[in-house]
MMTF fields as JSON, N, C-alpha, C and O atoms, coordinates in Angstrom:
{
  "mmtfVersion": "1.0.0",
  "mmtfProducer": "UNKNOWN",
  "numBonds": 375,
  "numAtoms": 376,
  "numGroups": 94,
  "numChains": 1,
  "numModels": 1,
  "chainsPerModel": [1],
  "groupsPerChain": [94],
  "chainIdList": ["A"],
  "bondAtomList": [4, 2, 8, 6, 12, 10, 16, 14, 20, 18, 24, 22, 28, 26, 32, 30, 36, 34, 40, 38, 44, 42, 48, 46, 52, 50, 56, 54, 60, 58, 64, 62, 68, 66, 72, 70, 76, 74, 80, 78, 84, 82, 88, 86, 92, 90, 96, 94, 100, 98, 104, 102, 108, 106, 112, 110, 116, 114, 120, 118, 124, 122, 128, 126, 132, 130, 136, 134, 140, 138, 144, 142, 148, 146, 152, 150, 156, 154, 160, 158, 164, 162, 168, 166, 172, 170, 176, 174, 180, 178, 184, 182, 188, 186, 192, 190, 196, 194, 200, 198, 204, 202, 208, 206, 212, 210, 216, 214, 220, 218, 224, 222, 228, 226, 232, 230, 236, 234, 240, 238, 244, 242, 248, 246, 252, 250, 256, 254, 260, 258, 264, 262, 268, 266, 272, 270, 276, 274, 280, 278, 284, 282, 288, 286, 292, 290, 296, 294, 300, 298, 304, 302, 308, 306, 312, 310, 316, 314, 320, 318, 324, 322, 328, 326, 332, 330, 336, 334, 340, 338, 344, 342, 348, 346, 352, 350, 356, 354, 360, 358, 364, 362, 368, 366, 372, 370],
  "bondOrderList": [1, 1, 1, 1, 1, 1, 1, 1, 1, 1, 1, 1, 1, 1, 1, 1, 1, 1, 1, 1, 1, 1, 1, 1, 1, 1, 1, 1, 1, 1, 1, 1, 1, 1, 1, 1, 1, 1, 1, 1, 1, 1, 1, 1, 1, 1, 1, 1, 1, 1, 1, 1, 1, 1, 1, 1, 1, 1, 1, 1, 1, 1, 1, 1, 1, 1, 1, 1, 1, 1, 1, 1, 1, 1, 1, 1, 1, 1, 1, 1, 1, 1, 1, 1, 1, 1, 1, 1, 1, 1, 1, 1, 1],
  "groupList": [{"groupName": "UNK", "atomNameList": ["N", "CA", "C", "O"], "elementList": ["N", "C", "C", "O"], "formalChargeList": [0, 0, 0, 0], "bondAtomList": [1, 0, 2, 1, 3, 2], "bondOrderList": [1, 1, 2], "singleLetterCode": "X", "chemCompType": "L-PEPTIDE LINKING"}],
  "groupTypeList": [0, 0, 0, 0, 0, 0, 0, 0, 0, 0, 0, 0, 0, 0, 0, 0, 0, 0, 0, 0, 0, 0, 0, 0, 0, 0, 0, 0, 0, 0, 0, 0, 0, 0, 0, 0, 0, 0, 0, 0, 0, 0, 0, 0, 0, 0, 0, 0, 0, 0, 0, 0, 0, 0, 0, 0, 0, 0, 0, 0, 0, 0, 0, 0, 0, 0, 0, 0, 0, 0, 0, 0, 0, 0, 0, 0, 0, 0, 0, 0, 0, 0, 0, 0, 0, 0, 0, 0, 0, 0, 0, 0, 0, 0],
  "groupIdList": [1, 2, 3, 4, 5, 6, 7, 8, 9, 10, 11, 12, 13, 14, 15, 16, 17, 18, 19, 20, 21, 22, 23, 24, 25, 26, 27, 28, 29, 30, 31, 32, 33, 34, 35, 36, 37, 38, 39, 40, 41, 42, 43, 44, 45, 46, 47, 48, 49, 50, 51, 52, 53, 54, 55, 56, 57, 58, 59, 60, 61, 62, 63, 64, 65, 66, 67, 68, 69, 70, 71, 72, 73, 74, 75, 76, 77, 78, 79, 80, 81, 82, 83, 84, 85, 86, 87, 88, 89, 90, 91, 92, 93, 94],
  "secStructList": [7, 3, 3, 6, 5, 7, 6, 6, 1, 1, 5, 7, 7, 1, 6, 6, 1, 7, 2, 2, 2, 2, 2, 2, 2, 2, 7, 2, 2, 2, 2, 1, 1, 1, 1, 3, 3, 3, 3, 3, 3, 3, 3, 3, 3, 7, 6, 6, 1, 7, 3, 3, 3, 3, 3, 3, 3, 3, 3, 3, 7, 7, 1, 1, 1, 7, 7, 7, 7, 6, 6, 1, 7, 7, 3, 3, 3, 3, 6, 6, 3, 3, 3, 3, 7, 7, 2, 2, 2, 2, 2, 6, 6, 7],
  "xCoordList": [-4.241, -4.823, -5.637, -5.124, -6.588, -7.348, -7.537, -8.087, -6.824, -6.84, -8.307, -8.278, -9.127, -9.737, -11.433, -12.41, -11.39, -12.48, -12.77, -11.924, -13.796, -14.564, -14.423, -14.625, -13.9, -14.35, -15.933, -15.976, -16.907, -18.258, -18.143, -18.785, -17.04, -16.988, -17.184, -16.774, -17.947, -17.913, -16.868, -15.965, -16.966, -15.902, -15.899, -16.758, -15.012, -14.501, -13.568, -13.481, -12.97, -11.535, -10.834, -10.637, -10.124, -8.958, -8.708, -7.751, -9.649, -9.41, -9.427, -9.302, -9.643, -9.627, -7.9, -7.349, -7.293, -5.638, -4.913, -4.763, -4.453, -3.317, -2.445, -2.308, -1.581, -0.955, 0.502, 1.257, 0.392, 2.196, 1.707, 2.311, 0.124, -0.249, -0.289, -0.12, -0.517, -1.203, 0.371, 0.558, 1.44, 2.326, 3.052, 3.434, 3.109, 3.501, 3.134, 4.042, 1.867, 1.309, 1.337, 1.136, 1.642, 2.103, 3.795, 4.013, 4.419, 5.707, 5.98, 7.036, 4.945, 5.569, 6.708, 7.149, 7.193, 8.16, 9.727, 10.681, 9.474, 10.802, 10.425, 11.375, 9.164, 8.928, 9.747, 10.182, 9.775, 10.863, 11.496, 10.851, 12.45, 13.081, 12.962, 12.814, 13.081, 13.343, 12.001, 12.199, 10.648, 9.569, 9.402, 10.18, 8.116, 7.852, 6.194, 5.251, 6.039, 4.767, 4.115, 4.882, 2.732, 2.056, 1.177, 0.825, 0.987, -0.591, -1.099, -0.435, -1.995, -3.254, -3.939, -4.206, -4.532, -5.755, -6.733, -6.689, -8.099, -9.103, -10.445, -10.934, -10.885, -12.051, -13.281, -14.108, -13.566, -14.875, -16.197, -15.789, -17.398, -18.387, -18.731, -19.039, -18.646, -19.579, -20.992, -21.385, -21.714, -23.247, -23.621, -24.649, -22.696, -23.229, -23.215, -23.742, -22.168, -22.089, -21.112, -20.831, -20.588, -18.949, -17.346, -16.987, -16.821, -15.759, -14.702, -14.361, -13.963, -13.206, -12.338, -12.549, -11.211, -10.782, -10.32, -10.549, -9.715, -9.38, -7.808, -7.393, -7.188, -5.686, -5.819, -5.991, -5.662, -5.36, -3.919, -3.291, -3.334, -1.919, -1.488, -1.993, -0.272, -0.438, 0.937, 1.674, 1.48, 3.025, 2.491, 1.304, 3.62, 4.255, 4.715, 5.542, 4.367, 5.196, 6.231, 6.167, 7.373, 9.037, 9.107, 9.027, 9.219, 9.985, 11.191, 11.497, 11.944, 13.737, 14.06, 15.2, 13.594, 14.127, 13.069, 12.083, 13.487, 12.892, 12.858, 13.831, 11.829, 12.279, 12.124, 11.395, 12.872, 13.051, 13.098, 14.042, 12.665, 12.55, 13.685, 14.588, 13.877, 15.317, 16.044, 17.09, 14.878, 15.86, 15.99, 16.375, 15.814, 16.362, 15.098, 15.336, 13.761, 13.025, 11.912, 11.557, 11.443, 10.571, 9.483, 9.488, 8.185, 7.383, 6.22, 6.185, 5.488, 4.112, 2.726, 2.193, 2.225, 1.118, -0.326, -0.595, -0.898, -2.017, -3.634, -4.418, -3.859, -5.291, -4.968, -3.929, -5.816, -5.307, -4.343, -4.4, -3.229, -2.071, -0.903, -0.763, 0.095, 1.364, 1.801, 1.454, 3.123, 3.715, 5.449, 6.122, 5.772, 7.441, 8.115, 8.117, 8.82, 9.457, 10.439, 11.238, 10.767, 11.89, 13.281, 13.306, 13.843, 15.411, 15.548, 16.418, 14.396, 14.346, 13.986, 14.547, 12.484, 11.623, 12.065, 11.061, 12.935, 13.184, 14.343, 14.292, 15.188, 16.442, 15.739, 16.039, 14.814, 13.555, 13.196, 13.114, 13.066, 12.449, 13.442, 13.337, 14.424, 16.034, 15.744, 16.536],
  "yCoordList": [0.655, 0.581, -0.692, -1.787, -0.577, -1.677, -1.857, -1.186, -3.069, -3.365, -4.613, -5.784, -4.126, -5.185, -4.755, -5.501, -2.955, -2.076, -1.145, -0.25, -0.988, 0.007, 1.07, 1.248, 2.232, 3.94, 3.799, 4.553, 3.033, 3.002, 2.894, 3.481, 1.881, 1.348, -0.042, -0.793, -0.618, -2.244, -2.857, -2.273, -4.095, -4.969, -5.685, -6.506, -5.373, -5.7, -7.213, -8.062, -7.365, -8.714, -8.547, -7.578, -9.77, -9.534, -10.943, -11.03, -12.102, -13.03, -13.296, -14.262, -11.964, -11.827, -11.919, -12.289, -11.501, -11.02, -12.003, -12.767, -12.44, -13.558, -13.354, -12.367, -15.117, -14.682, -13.959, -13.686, -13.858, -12.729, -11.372, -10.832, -10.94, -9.893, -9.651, -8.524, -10.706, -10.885, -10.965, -10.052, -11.551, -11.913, -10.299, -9.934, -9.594, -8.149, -7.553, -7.038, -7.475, -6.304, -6.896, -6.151, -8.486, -8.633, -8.591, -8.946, -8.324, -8.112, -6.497, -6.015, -5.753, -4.338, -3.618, -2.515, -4.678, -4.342, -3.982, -3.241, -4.73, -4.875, -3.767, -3.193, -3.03, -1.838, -0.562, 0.499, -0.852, 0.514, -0.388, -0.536, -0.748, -1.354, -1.159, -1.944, 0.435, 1.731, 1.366, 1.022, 1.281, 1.308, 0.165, -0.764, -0.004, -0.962, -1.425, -0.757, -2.946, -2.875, -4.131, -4.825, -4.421, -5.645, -5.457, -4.457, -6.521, -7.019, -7.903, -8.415, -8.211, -9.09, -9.387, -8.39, -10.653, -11.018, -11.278, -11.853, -11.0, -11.217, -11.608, -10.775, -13.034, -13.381, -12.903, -12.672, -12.706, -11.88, -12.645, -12.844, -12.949, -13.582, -12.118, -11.076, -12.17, -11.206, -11.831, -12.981, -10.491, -10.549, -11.525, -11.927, -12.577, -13.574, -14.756, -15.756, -14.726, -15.935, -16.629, -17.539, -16.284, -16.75, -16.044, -14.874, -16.804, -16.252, -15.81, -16.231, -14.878, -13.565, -13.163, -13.692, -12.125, -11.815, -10.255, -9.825, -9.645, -8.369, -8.147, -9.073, -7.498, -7.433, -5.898, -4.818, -6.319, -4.667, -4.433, -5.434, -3.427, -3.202, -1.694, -0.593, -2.112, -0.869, -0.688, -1.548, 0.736, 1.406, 1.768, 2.072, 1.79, 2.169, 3.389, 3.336, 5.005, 5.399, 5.75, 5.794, 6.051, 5.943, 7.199, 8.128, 7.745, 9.156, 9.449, 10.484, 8.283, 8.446, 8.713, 8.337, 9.08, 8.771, 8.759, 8.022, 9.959, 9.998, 8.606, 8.079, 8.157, 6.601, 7.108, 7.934, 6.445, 6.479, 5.471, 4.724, 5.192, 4.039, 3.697, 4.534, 2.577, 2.629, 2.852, 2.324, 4.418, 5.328, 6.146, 7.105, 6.471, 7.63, 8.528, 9.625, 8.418, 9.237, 9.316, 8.2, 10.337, 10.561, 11.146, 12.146, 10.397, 10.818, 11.609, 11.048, 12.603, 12.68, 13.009, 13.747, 11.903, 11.65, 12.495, 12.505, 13.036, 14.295, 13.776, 13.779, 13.411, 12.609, 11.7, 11.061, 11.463, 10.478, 10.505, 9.523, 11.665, 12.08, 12.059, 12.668, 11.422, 11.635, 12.247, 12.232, 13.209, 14.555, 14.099, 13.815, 14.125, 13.682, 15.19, 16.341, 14.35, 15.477, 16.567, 15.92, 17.825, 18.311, 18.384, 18.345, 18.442, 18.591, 19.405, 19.243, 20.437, 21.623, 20.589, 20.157, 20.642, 20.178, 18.575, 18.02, 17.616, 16.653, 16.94, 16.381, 18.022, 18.34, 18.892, 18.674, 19.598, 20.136, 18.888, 19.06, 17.482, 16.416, 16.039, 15.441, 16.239, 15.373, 15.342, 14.871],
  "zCoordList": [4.001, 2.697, 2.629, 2.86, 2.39, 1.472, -0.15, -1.023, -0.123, -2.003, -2.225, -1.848, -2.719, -3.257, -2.733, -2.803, -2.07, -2.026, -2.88, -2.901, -3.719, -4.69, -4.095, -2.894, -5.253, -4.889, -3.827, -2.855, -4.019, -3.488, -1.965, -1.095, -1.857, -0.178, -0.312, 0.574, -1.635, -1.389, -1.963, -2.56, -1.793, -2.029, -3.324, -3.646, -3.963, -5.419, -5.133, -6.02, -3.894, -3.938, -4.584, -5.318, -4.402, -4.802, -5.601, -6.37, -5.383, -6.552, -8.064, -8.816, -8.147, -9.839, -10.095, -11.131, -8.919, -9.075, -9.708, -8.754, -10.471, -10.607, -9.462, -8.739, -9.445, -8.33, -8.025, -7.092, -9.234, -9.363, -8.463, -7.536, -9.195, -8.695, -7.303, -6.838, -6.58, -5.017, -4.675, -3.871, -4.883, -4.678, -4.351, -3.239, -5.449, -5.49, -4.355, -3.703, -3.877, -3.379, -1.797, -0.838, -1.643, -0.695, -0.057, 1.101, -0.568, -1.018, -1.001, -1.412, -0.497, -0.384, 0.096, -0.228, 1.146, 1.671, 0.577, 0.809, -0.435, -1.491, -1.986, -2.519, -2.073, -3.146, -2.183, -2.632, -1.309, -0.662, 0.788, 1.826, 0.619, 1.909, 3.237, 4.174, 3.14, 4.695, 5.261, 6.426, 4.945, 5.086, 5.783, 5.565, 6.97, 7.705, 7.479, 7.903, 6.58, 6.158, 7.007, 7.674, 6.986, 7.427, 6.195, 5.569, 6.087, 5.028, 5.663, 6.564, 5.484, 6.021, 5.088, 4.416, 4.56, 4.15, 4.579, 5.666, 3.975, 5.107, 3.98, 3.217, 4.079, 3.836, 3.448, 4.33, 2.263, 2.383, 1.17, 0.026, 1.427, 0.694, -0.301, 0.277, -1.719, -2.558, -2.562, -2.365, -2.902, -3.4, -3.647, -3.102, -4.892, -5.502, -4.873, -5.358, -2.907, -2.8, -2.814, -2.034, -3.614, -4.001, -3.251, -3.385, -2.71, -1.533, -2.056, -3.162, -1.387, -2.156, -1.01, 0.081, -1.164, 0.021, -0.55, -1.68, 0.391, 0.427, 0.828, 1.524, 0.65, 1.223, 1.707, 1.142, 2.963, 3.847, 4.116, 4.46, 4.038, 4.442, 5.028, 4.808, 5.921, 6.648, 6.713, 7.197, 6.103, 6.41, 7.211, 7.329, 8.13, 9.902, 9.571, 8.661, 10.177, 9.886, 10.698, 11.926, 9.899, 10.305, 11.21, 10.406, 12.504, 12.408, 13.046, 13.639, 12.837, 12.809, 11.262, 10.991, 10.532, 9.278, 7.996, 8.003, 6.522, 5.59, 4.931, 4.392, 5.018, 4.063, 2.275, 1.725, 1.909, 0.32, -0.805, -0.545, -1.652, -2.877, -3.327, -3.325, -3.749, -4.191, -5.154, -5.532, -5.892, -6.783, -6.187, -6.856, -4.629, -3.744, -3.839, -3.333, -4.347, -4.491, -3.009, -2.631, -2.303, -0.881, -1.306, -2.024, -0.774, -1.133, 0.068, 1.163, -0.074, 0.903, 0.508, -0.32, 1.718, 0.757, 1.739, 2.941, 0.695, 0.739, 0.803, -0.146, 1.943, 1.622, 0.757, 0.923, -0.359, -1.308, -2.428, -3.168, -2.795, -3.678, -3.119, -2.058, -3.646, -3.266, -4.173, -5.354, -3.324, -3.614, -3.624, -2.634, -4.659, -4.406, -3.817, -4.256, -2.271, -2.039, -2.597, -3.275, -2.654, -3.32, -2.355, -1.125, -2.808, -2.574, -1.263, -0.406, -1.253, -0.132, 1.494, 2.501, 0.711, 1.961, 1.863, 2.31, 1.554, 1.652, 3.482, 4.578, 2.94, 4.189, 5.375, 6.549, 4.955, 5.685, 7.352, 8.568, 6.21, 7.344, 7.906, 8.977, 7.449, 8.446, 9.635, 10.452]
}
């Protein structure tokens, strides 16, 4: 994923973020434990000149194991939609 790229393809950044925000989204790992994440920041000049950065991040994916949130909920994700698994096709991935 890249956070801090326009629907267009250009670069929006990410210094508008407060830093709770940046803090969060680097911190993905707490948003589902099971899951294996990297983020990266990466430097980027806007139009105007003025320096900015981008946060790229990348789930690993797992295939020993459905990873799950920690209200137990599994999700899959469809091009760009995620689909919460059901009860069926959750036993389905065991």
């Amino acid at each position: 994923m890249c956070l801090g790229m326009n629907d267009d393809g250009t670069f929006g950044g990410c210094a508008s973020l407060n830093p709770k925000q940046v803090n969060r989204v680097e911190a993905l790992q707490e948003l589902c434990p099971d899951a294996r994440c990297d983020t990266k920041r990466i430097g980027i000049t806007q139009p105007n000149g003025n320096a900015d950065f981008i946060i790229l991040a990348r789930v690993h994916y797992r295939n020993d194991r459905v990873v799950k949130t920690p209200k137990g909920k599994a999700f899959i994700r469809r091009a760009d939609q995620k689909h919460k698994l059901t009860a069926e096709r959750y036993e389905s991935y065991r």
